[in-house]
PDB file of the backbone (N, CA, C, O) and the ligand in Angstrom, with CONECT records:
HET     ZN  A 101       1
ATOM      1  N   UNK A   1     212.065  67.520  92.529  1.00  0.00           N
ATOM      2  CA  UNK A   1     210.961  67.237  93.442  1.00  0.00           C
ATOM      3  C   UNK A   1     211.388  67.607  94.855  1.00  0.00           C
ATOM      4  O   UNK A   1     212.555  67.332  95.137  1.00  0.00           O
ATOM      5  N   UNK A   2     210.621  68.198  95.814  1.00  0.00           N
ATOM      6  CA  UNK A   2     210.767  68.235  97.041  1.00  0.00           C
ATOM      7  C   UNK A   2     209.471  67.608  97.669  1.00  0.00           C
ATOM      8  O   UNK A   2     208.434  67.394  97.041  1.00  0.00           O
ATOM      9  N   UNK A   3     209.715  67.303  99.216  1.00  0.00           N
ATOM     10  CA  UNK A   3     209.538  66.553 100.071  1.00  0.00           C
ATOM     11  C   UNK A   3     208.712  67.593 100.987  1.00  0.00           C
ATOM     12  O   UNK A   3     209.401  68.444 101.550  1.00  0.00           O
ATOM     13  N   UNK A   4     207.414  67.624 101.190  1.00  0.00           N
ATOM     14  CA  UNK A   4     207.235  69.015 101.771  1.00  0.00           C
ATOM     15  C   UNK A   4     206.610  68.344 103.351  1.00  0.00           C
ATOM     16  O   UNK A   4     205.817  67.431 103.118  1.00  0.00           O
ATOM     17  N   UNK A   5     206.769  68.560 104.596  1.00  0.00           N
ATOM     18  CA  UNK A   5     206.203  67.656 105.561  1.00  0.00           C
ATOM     19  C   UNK A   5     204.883  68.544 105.913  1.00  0.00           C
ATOM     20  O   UNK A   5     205.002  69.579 106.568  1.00  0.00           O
ATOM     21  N   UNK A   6     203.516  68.049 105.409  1.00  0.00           N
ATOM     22  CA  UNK A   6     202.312  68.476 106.087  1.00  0.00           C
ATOM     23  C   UNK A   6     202.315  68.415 107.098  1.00  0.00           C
ATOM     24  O   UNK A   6     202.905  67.386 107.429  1.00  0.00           O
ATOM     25  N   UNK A   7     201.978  68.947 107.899  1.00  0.00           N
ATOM     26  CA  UNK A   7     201.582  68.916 109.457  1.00  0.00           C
ATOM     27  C   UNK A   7     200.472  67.623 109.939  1.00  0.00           C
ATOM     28  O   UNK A   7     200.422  66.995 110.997  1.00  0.00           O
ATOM     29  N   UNK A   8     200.007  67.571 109.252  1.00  0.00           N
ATOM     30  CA  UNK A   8     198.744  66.515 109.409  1.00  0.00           C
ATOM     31  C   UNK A   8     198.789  65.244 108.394  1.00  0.00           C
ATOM     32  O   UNK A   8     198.092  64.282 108.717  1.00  0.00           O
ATOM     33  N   UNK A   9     199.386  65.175 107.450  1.00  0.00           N
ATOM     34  CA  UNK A   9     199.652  64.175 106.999  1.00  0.00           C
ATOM     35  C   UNK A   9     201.085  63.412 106.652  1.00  0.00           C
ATOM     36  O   UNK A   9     201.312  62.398 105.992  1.00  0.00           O
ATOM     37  N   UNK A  10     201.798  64.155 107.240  1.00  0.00           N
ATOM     38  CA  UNK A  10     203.388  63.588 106.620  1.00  0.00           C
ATOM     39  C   UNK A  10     204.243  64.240 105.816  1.00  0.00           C
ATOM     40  O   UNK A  10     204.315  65.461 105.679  1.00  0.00           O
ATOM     41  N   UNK A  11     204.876  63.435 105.297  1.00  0.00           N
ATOM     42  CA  UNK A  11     205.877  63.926 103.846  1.00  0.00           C
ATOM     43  C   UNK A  11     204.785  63.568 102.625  1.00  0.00           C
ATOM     44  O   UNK A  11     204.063  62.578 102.738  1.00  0.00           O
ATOM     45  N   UNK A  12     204.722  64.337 101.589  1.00  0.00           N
ATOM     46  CA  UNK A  12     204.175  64.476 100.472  1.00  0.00           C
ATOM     47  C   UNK A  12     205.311  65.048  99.503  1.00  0.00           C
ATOM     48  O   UNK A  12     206.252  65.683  99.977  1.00  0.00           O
ATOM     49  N   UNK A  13     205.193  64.795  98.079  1.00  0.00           N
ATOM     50  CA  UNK A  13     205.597  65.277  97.416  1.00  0.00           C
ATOM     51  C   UNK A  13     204.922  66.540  96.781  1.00  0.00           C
ATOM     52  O   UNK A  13     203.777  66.568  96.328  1.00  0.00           O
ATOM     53  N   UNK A  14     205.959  67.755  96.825  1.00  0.00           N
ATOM     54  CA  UNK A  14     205.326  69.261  96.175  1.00  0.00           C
ATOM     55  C   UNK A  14     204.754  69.026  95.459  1.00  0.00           C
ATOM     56  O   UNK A  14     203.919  69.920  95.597  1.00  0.00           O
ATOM     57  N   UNK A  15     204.322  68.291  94.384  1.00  0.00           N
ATOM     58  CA  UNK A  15     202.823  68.383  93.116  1.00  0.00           C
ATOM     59  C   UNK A  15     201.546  68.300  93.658  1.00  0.00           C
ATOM     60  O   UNK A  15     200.561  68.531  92.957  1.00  0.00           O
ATOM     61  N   UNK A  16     201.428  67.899  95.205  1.00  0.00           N
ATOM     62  CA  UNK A  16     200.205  67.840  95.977  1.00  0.00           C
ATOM     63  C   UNK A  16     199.844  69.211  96.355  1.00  0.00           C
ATOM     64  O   UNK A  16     198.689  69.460  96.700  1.00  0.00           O
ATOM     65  N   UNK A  17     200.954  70.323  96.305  1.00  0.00           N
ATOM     66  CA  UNK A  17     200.443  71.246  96.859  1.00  0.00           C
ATOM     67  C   UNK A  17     200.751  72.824  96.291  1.00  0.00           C
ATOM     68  O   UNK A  17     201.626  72.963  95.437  1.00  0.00           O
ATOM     69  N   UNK A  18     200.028  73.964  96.777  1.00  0.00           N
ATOM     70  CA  UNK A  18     200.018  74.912  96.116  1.00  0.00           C
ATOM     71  C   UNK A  18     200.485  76.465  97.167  1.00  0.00           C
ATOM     72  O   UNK A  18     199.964  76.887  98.200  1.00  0.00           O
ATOM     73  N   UNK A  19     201.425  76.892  96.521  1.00  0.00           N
ATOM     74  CA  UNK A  19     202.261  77.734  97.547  1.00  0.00           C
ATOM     75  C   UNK A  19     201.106  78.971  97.405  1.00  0.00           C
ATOM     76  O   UNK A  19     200.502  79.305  96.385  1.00  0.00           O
ATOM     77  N   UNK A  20     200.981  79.655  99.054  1.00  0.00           N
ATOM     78  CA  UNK A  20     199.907  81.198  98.728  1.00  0.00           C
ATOM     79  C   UNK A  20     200.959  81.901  98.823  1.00  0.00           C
ATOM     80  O   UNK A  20     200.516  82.977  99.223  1.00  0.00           O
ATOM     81  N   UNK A  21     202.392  82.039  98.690  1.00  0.00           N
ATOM     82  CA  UNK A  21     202.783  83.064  98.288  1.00  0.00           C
ATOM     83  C   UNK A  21     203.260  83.658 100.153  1.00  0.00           C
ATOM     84  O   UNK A  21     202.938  83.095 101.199  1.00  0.00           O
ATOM     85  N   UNK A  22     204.054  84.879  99.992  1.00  0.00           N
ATOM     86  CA  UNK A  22     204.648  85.500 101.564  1.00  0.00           C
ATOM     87  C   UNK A  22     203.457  85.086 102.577  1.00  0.00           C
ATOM     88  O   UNK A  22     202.273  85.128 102.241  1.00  0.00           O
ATOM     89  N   UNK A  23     203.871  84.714 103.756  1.00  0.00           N
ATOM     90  CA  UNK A  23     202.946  84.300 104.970  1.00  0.00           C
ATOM     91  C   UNK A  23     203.599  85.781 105.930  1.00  0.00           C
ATOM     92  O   UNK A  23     204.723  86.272 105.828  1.00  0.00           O
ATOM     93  N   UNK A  24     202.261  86.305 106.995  1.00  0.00           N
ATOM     94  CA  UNK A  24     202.159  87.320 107.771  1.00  0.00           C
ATOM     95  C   UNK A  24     202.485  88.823 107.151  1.00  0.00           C
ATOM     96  O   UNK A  24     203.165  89.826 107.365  1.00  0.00           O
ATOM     97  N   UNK A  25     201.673  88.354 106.381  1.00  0.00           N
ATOM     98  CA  UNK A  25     201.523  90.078 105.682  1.00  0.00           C
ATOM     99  C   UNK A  25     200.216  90.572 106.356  1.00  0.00           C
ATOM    100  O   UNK A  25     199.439  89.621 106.442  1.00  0.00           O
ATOM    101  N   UNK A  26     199.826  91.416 106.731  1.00  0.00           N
ATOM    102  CA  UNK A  26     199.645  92.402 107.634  1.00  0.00           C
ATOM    103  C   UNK A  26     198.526  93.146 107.049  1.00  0.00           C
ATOM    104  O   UNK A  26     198.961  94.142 106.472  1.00  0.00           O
ATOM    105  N   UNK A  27     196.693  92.999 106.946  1.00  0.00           N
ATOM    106  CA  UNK A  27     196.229  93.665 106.180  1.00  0.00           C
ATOM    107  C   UNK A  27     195.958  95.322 106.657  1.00  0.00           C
ATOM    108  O   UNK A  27     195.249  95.558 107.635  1.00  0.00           O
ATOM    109  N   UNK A  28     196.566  96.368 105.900  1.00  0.00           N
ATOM    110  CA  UNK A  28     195.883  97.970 106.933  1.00  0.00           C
ATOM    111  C   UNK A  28     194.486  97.901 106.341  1.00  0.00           C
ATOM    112  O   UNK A  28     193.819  97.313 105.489  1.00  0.00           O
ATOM    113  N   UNK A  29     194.397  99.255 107.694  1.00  0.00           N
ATOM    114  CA  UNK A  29     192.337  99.409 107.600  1.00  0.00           C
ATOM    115  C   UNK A  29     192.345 100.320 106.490  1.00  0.00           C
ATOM    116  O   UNK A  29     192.736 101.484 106.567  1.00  0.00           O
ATOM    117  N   UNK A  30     191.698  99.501 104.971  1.00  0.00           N
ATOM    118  CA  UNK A  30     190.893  99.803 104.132  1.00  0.00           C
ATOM    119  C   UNK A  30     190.611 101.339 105.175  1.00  0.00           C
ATOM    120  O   UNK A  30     191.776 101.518 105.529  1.00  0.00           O
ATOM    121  N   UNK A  31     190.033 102.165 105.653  1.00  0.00           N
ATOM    122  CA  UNK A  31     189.189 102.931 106.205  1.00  0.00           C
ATOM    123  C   UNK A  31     190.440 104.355 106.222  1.00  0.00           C
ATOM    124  O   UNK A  31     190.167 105.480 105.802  1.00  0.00           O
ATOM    125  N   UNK A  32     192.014 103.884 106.902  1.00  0.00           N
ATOM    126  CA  UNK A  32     192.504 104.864 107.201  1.00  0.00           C
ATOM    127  C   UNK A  32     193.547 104.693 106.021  1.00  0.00           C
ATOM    128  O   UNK A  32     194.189 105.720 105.804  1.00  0.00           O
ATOM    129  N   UNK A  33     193.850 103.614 105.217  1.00  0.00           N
ATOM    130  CA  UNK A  33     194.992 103.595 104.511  1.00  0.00           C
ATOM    131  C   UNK A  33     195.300 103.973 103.436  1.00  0.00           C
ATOM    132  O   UNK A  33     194.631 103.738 102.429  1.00  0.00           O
ATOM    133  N   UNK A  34     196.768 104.874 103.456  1.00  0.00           N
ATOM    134  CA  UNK A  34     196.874 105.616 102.429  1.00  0.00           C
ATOM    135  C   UNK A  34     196.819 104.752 100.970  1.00  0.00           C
ATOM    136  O   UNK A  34     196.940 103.527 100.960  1.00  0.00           O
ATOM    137  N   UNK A  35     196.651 105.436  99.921  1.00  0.00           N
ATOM    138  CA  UNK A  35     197.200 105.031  98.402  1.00  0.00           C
ATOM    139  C   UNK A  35     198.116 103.865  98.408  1.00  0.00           C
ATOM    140  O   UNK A  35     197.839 102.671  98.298  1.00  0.00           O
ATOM    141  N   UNK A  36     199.313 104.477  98.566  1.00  0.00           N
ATOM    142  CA  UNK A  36     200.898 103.244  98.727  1.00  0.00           C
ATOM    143  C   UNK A  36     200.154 102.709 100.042  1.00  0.00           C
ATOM    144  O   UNK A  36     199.881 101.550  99.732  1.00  0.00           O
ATOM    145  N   UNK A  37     199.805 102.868 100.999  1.00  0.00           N
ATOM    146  CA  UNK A  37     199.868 101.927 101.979  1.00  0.00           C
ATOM    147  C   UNK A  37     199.251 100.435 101.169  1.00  0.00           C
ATOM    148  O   UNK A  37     199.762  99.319 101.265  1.00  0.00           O
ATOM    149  N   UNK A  38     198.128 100.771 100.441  1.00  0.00           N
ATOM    150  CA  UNK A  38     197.132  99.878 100.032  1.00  0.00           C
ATOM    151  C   UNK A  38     197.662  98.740  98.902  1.00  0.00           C
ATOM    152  O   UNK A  38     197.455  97.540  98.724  1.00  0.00           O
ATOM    153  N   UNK A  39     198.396  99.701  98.291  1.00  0.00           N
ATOM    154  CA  UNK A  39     199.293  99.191  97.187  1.00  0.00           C
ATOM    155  C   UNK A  39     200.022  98.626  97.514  1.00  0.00           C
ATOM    156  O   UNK A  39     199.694  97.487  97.181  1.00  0.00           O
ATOM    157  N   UNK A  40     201.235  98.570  98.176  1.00  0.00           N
ATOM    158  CA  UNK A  40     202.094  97.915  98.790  1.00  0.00           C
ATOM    159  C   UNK A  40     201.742  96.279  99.467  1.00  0.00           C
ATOM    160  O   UNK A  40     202.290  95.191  99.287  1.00  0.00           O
ATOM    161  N   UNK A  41     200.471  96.745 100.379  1.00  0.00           N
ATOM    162  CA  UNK A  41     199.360  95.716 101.108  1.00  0.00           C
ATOM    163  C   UNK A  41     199.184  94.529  99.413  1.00  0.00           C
ATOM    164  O   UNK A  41     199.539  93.365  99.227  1.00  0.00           O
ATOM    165  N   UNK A  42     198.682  95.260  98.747  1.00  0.00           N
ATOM    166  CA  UNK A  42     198.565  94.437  97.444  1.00  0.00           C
ATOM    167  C   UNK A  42     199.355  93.509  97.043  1.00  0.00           C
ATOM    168  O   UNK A  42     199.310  92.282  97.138  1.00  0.00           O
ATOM    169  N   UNK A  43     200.455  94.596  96.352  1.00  0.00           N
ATOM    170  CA  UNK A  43     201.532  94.333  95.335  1.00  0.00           C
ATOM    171  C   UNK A  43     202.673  93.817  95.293  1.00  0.00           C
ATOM    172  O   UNK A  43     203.260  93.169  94.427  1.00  0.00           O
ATOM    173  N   UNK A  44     203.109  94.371  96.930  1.00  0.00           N
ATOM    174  CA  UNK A  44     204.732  94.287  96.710  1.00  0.00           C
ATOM    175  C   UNK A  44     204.735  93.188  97.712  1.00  0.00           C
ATOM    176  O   UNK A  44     203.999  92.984  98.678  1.00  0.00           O
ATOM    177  N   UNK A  45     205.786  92.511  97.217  1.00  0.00           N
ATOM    178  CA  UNK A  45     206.648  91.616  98.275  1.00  0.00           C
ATOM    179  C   UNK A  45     207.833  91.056  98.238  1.00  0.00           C
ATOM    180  O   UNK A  45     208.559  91.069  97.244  1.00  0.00           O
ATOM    181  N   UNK A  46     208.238  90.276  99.839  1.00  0.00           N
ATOM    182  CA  UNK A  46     209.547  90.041  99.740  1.00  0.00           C
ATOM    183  C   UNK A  46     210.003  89.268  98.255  1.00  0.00           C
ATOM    184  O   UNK A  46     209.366  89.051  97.224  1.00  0.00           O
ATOM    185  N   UNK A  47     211.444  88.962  98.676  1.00  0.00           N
ATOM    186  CA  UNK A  47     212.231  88.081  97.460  1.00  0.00           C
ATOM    187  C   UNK A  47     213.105  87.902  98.086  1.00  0.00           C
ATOM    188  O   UNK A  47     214.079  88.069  97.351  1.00  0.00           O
ATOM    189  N   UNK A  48     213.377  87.683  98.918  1.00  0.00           N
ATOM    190  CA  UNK A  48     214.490  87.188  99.749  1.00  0.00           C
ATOM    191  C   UNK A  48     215.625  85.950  98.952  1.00  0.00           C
ATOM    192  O   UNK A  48     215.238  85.022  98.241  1.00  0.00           O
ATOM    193  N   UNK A  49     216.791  86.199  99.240  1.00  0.00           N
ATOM    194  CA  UNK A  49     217.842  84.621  98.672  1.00  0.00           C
ATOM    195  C   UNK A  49     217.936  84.513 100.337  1.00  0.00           C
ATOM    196  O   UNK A  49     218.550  85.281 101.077  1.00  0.00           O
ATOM    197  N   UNK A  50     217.218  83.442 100.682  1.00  0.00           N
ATOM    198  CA  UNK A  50     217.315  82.785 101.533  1.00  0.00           C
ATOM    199  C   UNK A  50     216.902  82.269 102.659  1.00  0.00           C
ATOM    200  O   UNK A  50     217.387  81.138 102.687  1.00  0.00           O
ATOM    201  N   UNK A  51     216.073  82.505 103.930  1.00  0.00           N
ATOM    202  CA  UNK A  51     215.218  82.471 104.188  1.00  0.00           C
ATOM    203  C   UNK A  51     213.605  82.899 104.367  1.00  0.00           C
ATOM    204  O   UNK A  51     213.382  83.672 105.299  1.00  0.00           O
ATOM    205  N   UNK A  52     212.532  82.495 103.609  1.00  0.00           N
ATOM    206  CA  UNK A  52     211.574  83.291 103.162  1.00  0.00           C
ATOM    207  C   UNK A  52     209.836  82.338 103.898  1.00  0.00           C
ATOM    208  O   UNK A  52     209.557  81.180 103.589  1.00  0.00           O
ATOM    209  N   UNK A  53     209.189  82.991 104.601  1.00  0.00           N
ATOM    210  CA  UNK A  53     208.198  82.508 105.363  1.00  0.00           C
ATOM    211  C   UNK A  53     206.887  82.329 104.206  1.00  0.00           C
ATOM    212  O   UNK A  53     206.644  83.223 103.396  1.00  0.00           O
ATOM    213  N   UNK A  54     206.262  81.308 104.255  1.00  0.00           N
ATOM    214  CA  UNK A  54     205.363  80.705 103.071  1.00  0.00           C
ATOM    215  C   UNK A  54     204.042  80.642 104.063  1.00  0.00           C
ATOM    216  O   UNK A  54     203.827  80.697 105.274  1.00  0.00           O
ATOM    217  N   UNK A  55     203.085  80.454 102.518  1.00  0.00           N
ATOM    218  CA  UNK A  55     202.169  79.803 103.139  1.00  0.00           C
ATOM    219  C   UNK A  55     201.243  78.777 102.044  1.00  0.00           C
ATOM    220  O   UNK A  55     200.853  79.151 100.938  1.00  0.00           O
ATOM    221  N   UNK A  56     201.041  77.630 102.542  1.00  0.00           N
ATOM    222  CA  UNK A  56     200.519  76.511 101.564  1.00  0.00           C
ATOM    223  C   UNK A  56     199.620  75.974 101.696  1.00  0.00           C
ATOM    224  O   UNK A  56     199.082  75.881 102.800  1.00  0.00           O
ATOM    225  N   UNK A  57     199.138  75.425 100.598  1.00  0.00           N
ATOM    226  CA  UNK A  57     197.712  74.288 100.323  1.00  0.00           C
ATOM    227  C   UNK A  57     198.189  73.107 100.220  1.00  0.00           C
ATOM    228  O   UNK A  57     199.096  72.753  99.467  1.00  0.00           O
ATOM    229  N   UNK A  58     197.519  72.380 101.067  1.00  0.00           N
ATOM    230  CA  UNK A  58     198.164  70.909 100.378  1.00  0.00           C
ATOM    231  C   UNK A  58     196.846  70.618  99.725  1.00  0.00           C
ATOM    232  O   UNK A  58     195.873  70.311 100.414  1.00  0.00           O
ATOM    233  N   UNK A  59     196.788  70.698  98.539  1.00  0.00           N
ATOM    234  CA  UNK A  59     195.394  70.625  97.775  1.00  0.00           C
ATOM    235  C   UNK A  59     194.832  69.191  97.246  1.00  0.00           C
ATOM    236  O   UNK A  59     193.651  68.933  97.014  1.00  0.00           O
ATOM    237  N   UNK A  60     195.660  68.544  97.144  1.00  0.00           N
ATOM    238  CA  UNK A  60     195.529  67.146  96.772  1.00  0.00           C
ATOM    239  C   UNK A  60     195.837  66.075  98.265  1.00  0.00           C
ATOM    240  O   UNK A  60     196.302  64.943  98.123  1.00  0.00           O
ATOM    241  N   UNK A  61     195.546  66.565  99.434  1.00  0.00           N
ATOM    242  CA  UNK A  61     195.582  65.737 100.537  1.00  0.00           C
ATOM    243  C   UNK A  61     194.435  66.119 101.541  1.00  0.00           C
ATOM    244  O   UNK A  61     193.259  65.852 101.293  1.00  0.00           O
ATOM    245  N   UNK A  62     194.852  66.778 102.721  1.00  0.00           N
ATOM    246  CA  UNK A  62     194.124  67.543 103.677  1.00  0.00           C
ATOM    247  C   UNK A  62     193.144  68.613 103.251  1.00  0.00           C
ATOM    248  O   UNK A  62     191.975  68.775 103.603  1.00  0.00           O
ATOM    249  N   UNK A  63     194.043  69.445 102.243  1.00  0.00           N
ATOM    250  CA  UNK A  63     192.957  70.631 101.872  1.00  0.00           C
ATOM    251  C   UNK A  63     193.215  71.535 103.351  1.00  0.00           C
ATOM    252  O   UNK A  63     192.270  71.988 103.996  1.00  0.00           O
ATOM    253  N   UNK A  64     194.435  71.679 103.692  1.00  0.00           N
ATOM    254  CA  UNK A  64     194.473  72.473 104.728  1.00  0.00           C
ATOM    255  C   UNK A  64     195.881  73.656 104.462  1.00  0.00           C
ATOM    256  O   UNK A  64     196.923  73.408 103.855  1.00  0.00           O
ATOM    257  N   UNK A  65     195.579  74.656 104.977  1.00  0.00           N
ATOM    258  CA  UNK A  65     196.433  75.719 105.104  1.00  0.00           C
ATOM    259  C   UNK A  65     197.713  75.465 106.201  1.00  0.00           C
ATOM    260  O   UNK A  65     197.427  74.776 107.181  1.00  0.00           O
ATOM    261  N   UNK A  66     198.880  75.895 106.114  1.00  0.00           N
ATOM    262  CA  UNK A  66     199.839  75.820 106.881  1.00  0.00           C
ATOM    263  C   UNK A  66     201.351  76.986 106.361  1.00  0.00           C
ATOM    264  O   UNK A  66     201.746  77.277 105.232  1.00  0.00           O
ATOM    265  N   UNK A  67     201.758  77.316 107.431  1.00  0.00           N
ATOM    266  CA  UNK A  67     202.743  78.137 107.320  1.00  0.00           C
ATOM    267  C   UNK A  67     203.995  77.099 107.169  1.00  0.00           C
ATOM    268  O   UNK A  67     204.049  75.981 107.682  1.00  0.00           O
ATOM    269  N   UNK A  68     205.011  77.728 106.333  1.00  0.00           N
ATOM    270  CA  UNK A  68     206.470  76.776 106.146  1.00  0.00           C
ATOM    271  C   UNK A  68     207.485  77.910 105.878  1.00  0.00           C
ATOM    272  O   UNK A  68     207.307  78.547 104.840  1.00  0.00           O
ATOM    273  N   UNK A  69     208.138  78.124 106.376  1.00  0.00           N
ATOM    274  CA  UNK A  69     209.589  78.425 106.472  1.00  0.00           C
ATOM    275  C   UNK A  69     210.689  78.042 105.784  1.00  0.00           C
ATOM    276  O   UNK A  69     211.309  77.300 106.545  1.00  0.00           O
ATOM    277  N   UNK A  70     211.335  78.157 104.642  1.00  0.00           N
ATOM    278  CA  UNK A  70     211.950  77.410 103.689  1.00  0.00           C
ATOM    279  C   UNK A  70     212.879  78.417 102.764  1.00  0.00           C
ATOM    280  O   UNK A  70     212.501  79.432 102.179  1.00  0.00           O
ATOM    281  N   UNK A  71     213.958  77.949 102.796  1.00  0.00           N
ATOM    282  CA  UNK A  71     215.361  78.406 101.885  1.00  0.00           C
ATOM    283  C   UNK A  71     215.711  78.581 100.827  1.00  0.00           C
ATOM    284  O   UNK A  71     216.454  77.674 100.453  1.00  0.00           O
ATOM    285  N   UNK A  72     215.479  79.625  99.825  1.00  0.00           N
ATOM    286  CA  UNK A  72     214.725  79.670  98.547  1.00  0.00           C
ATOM    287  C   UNK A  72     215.758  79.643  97.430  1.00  0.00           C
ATOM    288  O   UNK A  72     215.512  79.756  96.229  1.00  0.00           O
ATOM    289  N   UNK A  73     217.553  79.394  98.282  1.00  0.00           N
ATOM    290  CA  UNK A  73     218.150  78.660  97.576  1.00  0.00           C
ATOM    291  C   UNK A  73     218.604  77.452  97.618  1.00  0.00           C
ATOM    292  O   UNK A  73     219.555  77.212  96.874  1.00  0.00           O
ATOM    293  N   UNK A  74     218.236  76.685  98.219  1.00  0.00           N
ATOM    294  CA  UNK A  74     218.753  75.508  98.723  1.00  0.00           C
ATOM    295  C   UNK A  74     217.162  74.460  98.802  1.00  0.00           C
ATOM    296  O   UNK A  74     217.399  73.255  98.876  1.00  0.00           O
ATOM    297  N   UNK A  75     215.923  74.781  98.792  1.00  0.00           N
ATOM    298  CA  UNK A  75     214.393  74.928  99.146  1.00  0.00           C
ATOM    299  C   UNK A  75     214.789  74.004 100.547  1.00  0.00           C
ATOM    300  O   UNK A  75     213.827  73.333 100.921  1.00  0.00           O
ATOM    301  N   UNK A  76     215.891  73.863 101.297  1.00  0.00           N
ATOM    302  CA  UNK A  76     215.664  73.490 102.733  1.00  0.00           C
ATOM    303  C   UNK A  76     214.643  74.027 103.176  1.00  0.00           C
ATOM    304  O   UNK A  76     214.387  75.202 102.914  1.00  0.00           O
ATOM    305  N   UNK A  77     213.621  73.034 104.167  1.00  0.00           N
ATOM    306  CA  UNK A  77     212.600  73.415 104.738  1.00  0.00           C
ATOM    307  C   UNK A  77     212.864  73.309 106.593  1.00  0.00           C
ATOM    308  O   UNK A  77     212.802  72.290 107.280  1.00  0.00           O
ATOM    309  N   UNK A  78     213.151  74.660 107.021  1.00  0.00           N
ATOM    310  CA  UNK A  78     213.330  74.857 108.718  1.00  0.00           C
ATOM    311  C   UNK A  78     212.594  74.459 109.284  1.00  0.00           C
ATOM    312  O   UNK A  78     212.815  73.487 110.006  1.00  0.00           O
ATOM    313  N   UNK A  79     211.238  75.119 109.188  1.00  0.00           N
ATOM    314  CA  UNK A  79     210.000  74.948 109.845  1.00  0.00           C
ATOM    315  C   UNK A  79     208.582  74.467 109.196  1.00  0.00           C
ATOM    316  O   UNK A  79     208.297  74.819 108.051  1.00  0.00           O
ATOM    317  N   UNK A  80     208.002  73.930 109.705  1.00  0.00           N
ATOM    318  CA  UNK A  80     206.476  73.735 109.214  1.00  0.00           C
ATOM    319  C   UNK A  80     206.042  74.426 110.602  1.00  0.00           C
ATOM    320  O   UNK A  80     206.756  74.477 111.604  1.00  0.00           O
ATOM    321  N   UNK A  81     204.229  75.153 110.429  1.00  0.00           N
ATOM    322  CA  UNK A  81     203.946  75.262 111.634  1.00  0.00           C
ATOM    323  C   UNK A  81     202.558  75.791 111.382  1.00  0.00           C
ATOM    324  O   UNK A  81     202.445  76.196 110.225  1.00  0.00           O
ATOM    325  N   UNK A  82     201.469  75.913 112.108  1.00  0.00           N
ATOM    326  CA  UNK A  82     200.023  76.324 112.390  1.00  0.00           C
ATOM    327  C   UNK A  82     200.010  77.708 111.495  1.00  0.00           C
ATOM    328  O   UNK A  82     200.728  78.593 111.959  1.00  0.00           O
ATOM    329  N   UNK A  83     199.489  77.943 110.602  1.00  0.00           N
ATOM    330  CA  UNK A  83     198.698  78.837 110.236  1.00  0.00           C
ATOM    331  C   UNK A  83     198.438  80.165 110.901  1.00  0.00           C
ATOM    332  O   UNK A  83     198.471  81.356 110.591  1.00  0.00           O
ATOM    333  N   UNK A  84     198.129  79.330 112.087  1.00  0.00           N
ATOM    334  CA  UNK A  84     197.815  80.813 113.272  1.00  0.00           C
ATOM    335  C   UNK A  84     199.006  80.881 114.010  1.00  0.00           C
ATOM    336  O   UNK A  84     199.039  81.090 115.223  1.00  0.00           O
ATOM    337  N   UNK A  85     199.981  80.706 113.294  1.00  0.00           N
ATOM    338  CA  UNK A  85     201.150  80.462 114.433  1.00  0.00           C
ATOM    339  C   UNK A  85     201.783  81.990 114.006  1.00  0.00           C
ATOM    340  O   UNK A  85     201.457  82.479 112.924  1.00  0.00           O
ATOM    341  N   UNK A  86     202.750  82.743 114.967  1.00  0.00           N
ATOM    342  CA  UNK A  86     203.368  83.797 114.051  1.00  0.00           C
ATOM    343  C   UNK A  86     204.967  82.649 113.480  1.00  0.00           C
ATOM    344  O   UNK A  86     205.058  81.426 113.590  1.00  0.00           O
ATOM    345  N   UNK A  87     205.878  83.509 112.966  1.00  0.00           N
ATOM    346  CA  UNK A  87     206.817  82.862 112.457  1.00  0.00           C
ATOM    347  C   UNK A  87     207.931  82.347 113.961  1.00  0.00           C
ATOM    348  O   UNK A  87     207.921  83.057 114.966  1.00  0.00           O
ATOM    349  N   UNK A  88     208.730  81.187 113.902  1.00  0.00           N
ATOM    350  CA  UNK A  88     209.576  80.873 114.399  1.00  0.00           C
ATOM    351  C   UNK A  88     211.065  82.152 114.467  1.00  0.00           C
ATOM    352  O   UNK A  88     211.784  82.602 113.575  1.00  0.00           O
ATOM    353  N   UNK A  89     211.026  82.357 115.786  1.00  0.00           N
ATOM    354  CA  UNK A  89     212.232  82.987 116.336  1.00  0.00           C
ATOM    355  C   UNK A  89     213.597  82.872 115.830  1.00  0.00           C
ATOM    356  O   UNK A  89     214.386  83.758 115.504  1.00  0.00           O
ATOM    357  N   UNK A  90     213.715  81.591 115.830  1.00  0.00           N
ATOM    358  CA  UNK A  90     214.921  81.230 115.360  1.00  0.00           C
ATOM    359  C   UNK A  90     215.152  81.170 113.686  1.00  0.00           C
ATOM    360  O   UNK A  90     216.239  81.167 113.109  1.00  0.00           O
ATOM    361  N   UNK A  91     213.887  81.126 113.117  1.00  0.00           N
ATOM    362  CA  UNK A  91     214.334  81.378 111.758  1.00  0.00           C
ATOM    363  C   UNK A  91     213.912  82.471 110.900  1.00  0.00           C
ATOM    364  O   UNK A  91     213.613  82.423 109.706  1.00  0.00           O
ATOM    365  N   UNK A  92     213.936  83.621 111.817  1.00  0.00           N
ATOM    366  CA  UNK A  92     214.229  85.115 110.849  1.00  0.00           C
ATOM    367  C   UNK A  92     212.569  85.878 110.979  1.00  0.00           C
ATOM    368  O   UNK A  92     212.341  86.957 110.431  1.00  0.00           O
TER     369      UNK A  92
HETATM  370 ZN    ZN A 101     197.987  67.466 104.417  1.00  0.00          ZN2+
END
């Protein structure tokens, strides 16, 4: 079990909530973007061992979106932070 700190409600336990997977991915313009550009935009993403930028639901509380920052061997959590926030400086 981990301890995940919502921004708006506290510490919760992870079964409340639902990871979206890499945070600040970057959509290109549908209009100019190549094949792989689009694909990539899709498909691919990080996998980092070690620090890796998230983004979550707390679905069983707030029902709100939030960015988290967290250590994907250790699941230490650095940062929590706004959604609209870009990522923290200090953690990568
Ligand atoms: Zn919450």
């Amino acid at each position: 079990m981990m301890l995940i700190p919502c921004p708006w409600c506290g510490d919760r336990i992870d079964a409340e909530f639902t990871c979206g997977g890499e945070a600040h991915i970057v959509r290109p313009d549908p209009a100019t973007a190549s094949d792989a550009e689009w694909a990539d935009y899709l498909f691919m993403r990080e996998n980092p061992k070690g620090l890796h930028h998230e983004r979550w639901f707390h679905a069983h509380g707030c029902r709100r979106w939030f960015h988290m920052t967290r250590d994907t061997v250790s699941h230490r959590i650095v940062a929590v932070y706004a959604i609209t926030e870009s990522a923290p400086e200090a953690t990568g």
